[in-house]
Backbone as CSV, one residue per row, in Angstrom:
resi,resn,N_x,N_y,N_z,CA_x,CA_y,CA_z,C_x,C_y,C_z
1,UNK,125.593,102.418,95.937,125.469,103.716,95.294,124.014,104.014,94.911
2,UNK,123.367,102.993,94.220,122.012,103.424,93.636,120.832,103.390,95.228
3,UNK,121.042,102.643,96.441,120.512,102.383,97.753,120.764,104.487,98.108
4,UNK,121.940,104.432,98.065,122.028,105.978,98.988,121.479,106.893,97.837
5,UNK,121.807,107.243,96.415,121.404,107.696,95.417,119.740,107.913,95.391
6,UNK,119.203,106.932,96.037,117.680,106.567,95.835,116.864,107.394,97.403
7,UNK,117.983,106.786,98.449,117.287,107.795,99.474,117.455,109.140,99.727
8,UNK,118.345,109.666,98.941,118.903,110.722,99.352,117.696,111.748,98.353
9,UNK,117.132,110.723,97.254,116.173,111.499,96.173,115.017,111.472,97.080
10,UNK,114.504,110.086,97.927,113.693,110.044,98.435,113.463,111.500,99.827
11,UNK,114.385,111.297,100.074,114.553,112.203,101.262,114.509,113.864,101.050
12,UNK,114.756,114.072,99.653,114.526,115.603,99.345,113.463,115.790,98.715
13,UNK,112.942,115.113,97.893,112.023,114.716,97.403,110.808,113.406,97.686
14,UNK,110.314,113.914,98.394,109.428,112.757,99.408,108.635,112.380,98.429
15,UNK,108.007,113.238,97.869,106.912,112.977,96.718,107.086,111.967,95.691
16,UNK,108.329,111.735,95.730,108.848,110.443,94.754,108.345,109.117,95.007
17,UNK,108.955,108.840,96.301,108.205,107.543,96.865,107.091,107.549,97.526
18,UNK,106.032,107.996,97.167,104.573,108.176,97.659,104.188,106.927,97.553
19,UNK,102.730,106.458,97.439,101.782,105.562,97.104,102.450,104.565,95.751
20,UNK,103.165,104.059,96.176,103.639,103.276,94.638,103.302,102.085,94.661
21,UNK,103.199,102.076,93.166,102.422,100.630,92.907,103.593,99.313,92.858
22,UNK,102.657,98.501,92.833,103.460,96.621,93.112,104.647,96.629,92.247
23,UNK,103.948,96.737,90.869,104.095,96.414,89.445,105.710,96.931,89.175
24,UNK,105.942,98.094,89.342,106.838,98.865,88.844,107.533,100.065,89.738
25,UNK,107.173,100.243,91.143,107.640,100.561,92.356,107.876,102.427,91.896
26,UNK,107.185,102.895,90.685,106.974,104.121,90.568,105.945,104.569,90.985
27,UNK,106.191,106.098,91.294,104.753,106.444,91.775,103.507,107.317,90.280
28,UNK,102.631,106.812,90.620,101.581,106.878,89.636,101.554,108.343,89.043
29,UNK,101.408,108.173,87.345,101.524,109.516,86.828,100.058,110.435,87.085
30,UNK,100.008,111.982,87.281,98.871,112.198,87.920,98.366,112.430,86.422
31,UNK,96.698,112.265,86.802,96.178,112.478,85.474,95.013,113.477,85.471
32,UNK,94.105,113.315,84.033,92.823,114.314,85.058,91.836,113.764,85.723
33,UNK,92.268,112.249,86.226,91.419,112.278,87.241,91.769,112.924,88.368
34,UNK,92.715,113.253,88.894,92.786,114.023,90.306,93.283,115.506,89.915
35,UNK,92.989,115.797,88.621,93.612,117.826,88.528,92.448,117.629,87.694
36,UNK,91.363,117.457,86.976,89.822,117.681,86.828,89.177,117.555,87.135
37,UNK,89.053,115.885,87.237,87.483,115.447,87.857,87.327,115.777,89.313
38,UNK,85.894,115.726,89.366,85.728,116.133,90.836,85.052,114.512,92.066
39,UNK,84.949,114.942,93.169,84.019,114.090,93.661,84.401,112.397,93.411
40,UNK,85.707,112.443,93.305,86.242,110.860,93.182,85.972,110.124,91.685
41,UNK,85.355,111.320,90.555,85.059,110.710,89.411,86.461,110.286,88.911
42,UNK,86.398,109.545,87.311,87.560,108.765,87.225,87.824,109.304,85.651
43,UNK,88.686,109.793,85.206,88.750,110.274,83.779,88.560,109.091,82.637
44,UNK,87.435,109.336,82.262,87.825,108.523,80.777,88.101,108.381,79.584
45,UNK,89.636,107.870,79.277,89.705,108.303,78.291,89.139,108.276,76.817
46,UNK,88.702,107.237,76.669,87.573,106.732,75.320,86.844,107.785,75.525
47,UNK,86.070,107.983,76.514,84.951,109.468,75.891,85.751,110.816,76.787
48,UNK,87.124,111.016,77.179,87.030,111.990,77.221,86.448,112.763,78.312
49,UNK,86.018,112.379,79.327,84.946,112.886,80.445,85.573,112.012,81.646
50,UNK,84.583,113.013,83.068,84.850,112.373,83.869,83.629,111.464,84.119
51,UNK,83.391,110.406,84.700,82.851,109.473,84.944,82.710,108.537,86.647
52,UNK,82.034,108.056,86.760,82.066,107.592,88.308,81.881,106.096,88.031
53,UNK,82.841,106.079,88.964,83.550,104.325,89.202,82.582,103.279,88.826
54,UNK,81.372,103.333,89.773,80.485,102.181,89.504,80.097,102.617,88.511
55,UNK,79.862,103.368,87.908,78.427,103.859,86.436,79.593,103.708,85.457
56,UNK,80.620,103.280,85.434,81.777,103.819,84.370,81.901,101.708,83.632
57,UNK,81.862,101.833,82.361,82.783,100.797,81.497,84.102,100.272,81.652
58,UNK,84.751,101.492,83.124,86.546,101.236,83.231,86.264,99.988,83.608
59,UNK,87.476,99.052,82.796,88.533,97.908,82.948,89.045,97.943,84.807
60,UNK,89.222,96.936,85.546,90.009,96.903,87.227,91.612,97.680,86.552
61,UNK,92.139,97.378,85.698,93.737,98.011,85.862,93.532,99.872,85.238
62,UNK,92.212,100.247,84.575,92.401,101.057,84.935,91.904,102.091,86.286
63,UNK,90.919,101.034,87.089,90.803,101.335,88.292,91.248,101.297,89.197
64,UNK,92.207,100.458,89.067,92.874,100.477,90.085,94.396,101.653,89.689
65,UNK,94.662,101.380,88.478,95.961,103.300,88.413,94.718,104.415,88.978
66,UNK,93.615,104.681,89.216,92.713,105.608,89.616,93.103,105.578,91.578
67,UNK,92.884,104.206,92.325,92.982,104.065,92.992,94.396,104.189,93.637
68,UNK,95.434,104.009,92.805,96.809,104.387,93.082,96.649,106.120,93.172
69,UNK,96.147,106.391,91.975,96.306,107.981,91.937,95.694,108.831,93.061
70,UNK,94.490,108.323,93.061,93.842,108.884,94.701,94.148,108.643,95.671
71,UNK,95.345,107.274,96.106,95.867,106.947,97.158,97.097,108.046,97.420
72,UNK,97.970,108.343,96.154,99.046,108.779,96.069,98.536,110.710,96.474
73,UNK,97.468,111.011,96.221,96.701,112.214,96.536,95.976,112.435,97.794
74,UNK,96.195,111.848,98.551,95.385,111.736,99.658,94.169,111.420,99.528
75,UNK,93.371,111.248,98.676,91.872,111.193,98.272,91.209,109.835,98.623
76,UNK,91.207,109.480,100.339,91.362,108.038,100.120,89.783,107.800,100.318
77,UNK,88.993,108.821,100.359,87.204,108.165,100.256,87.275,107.918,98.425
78,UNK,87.715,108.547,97.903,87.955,108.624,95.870,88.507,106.801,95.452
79,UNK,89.539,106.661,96.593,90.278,105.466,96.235,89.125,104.768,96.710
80,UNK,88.730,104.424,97.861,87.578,103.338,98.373,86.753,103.377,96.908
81,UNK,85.905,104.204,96.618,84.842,104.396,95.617,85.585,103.457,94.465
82,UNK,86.506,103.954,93.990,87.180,102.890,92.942,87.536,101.642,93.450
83,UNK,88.092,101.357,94.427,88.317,100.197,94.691,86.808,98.941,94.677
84,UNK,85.788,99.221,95.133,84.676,99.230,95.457,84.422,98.490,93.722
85,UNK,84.532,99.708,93.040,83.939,99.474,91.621,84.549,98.425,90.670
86,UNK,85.727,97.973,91.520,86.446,96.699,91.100,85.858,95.507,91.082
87,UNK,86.317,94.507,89.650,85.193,93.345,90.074,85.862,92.476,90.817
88,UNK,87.117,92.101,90.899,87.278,91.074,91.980,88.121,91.855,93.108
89,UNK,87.191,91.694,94.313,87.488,92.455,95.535,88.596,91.634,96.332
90,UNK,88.523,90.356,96.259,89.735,89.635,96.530,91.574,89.740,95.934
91,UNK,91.209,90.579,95.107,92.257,90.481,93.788,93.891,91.598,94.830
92,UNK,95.139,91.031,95.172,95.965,91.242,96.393,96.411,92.811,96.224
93,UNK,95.776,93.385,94.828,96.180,95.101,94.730,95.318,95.881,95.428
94,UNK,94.208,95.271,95.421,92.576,95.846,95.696,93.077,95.835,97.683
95,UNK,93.234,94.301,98.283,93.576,94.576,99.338,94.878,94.926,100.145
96,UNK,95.740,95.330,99.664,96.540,96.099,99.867,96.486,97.089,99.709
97,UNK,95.644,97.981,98.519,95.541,99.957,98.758,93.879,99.638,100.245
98,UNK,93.341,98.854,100.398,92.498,99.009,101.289,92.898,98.806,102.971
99,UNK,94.598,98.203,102.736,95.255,98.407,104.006,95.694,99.413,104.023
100,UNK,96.596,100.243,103.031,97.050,101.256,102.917,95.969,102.652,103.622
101,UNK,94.847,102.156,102.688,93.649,103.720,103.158,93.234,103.225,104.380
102,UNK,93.286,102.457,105.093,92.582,102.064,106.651,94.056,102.743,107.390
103,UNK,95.392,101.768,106.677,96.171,102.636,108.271,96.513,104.208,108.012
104,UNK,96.328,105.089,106.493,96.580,106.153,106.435,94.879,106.905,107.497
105,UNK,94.187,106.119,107.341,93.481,106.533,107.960,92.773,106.519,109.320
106,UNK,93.992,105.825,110.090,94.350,105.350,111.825,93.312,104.004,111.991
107,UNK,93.012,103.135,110.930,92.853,102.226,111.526,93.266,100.615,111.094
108,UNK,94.272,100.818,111.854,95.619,100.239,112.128,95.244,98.290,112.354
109,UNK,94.234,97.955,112.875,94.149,96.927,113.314,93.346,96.577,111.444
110,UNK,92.291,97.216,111.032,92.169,96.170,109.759,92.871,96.676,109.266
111,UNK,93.482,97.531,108.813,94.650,98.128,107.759,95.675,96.564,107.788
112,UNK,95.747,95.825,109.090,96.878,94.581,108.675,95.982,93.689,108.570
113,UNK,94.947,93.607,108.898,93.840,92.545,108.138,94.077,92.075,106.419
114,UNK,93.799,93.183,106.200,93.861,93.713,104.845,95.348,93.274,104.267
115,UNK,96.186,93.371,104.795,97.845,92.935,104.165,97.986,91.860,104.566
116,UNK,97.283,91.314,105.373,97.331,89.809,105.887,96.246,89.075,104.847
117,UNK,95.257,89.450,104.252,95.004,88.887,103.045,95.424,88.834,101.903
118,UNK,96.194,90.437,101.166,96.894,90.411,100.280,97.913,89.760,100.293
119,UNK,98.554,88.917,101.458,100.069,88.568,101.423,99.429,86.932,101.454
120,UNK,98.297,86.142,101.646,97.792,85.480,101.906,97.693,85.030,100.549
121,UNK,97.083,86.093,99.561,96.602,85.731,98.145,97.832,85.739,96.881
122,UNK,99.297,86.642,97.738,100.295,86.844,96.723,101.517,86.871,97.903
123,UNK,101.499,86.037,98.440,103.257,86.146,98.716,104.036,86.890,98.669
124,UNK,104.369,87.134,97.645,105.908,87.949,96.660,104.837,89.572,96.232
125,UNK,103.792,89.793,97.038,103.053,91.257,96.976,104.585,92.293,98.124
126,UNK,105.564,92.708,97.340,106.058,93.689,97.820,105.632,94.946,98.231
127,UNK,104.615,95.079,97.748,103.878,96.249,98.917,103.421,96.649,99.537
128,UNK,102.579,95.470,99.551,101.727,94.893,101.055,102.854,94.821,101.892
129,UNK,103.668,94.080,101.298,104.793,93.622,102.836,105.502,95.002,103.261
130,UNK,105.881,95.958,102.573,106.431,97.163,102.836,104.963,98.144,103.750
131,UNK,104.058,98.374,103.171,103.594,99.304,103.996,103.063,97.996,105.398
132,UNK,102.713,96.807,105.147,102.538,96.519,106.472,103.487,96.526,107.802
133,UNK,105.006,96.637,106.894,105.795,96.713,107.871,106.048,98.093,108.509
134,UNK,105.742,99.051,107.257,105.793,100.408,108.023,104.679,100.910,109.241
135,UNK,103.657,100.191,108.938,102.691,100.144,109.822,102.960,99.172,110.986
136,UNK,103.916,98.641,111.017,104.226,97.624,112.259,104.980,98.445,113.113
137,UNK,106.163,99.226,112.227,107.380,99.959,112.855,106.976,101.282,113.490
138,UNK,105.642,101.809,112.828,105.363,103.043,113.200,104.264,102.804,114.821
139,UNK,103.991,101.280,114.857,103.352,100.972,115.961,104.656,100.547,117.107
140,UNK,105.543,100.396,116.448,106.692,100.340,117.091,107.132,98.863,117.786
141,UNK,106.577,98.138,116.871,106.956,96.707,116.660,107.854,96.103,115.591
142,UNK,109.052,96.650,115.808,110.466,96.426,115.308,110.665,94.843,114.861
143,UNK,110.721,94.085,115.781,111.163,92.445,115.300,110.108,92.062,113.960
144,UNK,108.455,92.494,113.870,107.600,92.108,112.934,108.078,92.559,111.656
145,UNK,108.351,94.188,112.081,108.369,94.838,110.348,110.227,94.281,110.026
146,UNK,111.087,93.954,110.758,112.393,93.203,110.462,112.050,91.836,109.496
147,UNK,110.800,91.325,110.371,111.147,90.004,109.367,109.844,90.579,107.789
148,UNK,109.313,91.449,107.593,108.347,92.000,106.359,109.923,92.204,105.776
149,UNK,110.914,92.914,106.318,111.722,93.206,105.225,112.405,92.247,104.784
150,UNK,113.186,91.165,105.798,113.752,90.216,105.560,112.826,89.216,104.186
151,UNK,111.701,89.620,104.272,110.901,88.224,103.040,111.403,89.626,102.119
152,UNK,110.730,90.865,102.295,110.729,91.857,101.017,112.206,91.104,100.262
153,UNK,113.786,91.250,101.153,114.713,90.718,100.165,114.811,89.321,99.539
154,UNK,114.739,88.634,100.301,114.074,87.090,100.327,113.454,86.407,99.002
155,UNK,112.402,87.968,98.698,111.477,87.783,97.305,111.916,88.748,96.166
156,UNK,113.207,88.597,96.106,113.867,89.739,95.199,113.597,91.250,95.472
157,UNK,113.740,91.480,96.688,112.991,93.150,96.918,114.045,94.202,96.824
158,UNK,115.175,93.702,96.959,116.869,94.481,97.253,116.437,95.592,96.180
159,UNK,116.758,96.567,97.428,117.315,98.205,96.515,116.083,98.441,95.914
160,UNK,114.609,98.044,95.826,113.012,98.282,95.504,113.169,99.472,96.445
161,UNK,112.130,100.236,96.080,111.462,101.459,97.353,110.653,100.632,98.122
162,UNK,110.208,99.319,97.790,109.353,98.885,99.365,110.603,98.530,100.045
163,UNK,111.513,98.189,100.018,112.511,97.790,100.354,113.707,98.658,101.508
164,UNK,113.750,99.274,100.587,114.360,101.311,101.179,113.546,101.844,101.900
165,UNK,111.917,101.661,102.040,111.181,102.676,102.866,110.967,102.089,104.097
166,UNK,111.031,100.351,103.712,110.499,99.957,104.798,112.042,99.795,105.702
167,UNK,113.183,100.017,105.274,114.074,99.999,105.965,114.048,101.235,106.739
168,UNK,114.040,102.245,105.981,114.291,103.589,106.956,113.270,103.630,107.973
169,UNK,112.090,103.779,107.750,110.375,103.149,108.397,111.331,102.280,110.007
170,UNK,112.084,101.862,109.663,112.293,100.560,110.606,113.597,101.390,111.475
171,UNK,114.624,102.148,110.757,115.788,102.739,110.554,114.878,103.873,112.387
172,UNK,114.294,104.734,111.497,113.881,106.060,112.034,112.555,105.902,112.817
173,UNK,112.327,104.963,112.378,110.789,104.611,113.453,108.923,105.475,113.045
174,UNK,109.554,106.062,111.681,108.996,107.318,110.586,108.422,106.908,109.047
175,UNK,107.396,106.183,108.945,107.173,106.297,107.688,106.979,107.336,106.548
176,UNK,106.844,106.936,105.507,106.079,108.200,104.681,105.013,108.989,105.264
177,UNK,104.528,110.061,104.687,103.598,110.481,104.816,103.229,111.249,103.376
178,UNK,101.545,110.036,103.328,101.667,110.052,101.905,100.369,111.016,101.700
């Protein structure tokens, strides 16, 4: 019930399952960094202003909800810039939205580089394994993104949206389009 309940929201409402994060498989609340600031700046809230990634005091978790938010917006030169301004570039969130913005942005061969390190550095990274599989299925390599889903359940993923997308992804041969 909550599997069909969930796609059927997904499916009328696409915007639901956009760019979602690891953590909590919601998609990121928009803020004023992407309905004020301009030019990939990053809202801050302590002063109130917009600010730019490298020149900015932001904390990685709140650069990286910046980098969700610009991923989830299409804004994926905004997301690089934040990602960038992150201090550990190894860290499996950082390379997973940098697979995400390579295959949203057709390039497909490091886009799984990139999830092949995040899955390298975190295993049980359910979203790496979901969009790499959607990126497998949409290349139309069915048996690969079968076994991304098979670990997704494997690692507690059942009834997750990486879980559901990367099934339909696999289902319809159609990922998001985020």
């Amino acid at each position: 019930m909550i599997r069909s309940t969930f796609l059927a929201l997904a499916l009328t409402a696409p915007t639901f399952a956009l760019a979602v994060g690891s953590d909590d498989f919601k998609p990121p609340k928009t803020t004023e960094t992407t309905t004020e600031c301009t030019d990939g700046q990053i809202y801050d809230e302590t002063t109130k202003t917009c600010v730019d990634a490298k020149e900015s005091s932001l904390g990685d978790d709140v650069l990286y909800q910046a980098v969700r938010e610009f991923a989830y917006a299409g804004q994926y030169d905004a997301a690089k810039r934040a990602m960038d301004a992150m201090s550990n570039q190894q860290d499996d969130r950082v390379l997973t939205y940098r697979g995400f913005v390579n295959r949203k942005l057709g390039n497909t061969e490091l886009a799984m580089q990139y999830y092949s390190a995040a899955l390298t550095k975190n295993p049980d990274n359910l979203l790496a394994r979901s969009y790499m599989g959607q990126g497998l299925a949409k290349a139309g390599n069915m048996p690969a993104a079968r076994i991304q889903l098979s670990e997704i359940r494997a690692r507690g993923g059942a009834d997750t949206w990486a879980e559901i997308a990367l099934a339909d992804a696999i289902k319809t041969g159609v990922t998001y389009n985020y």
